[in-house]
C-alpha positions, -999 to +999 in steps of 0.1 A: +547-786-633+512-780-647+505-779-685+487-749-700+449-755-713+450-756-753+482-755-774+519-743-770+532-711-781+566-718-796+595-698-789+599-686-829+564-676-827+564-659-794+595-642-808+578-629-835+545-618-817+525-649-840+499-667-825+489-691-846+461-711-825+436-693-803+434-723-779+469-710-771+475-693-733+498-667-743+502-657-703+518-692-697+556-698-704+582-727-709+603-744-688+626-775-685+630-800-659+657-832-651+626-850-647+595-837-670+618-825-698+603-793-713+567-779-710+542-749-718+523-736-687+527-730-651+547-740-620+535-745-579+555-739-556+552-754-525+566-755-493+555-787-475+557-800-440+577-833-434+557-850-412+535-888-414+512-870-434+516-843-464+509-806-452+511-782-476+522-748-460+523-723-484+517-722-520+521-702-550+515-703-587+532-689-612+543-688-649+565-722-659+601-705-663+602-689-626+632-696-606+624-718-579+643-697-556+632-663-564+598-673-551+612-696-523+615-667-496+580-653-504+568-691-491+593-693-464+579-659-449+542-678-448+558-702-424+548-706-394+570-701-364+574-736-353+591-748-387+629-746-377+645-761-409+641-756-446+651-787-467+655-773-505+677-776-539+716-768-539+710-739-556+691-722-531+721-722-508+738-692-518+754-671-495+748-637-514+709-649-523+676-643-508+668-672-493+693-677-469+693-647-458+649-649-452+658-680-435+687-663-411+663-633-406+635-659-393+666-675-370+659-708-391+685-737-406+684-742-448+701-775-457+708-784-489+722-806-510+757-793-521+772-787-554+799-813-568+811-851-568+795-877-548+806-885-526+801-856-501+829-852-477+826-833-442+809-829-412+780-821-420+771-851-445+753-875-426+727-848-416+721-836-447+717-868-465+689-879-430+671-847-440+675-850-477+658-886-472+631-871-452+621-841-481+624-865-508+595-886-489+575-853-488+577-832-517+578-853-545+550-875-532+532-849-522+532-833-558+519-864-573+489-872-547+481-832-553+476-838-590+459-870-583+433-857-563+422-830-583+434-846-615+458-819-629+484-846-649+466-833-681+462-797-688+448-770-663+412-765-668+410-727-674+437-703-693+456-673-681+475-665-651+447-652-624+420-680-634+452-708-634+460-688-601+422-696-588+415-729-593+452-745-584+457-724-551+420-728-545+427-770-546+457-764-523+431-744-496+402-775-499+428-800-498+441-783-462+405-780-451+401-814-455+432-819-432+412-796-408+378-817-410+401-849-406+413-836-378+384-820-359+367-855-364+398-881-355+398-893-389+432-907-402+450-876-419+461-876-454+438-911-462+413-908-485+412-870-496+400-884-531+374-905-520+361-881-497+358-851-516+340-870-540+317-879-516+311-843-505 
């Protein structure tokens, strides 16, 4: 979730073709969440490694009210051939929809969380719920040390869609060049992005 630079556009006034603010981005869009609630702007989608450090893999940005899934096989084809699993939402586990079938095509496993009452019953359970713990550790995390680095909890810096595009996918590609300089040099990866792009 990313907020859009300057005020919302509200649905009755989008409706009506109104814009009654010009610090309004009329390219960015609403969307809801369990967590965030509702907001006006954007959405990145990410697909992350799970590993002892964060790794993003693939990125894209879009308008807020994009379904997570219809974007997920577009990052799932950036993968790289190594990655075996894909750890997402119940909802992307459909057996008619895209991204199972981009994960079949690429001969990899999607677990998910399933649909229904807890608790779960069946075989495949405990799995799930090992790799469910691992994503959660990922992800989320990941999300909030992204927009603590580059310090994208208020609104995004620029408005509409290709500059928005620019500067958030652009952070994602210095943030996994400083993974690359961490490396090259034996520096602990994933410690002190902040402090060291500062320094730069």
């Amino acid at each position: 979730m990313l907020r859009a630079k300057g005020g919302v556009w509200h649905k009755k006034h989008r409706e009506q073709g109104i814009v009654p603010h010009s610090s309004i981005d009329t390219e960015a869009h609403w969307s809801k969440s369990g967590y965030h609630g509702w907001w006006y702007g954007w959405k990145l989608h990410f697909a992350c490694a799970v590993t002892s450090f964060w790794l993003p893999l693939a990125a894209e940005l879009t308008v807020a009210n994009t379904y997570d899934a219809k974007m997920a096989p577009a990052l799932i084809r950036e993968l790289p051939l190594e990655v075996r699993y894909v750890l997402g939402d119940h909802h992307y586990n459909d057996e008619e929809g895209e991204v199972l079938a981009c994960c079949r095509l690429s001969d990899r496993f999607l677990i998910t969380s399933q649909a229904g009452a807890y608790p779960h019953q069946g075989d495949g359970v405990p799995v799930r719920r090992i790799f469910h713990q691992l994503r959660s550790k990922a992800i989320e995390p990941f999300n909030g040390l992204f927009k603590n680095v580059f310090e994208c909890n208020g609104q995004v810096p620029v408005k509409g869609l290709h500059r928005v595009q620019l500067i958030v996918l652009g952070a994602v590609l210095v943030y996994q060049l400083v993974l690359l300089y961490q490396f090259q040099r034996g520096l602990p990866l994933g410690k002190r992005v902040k402090a060291l792009l500062r320094a730069a």
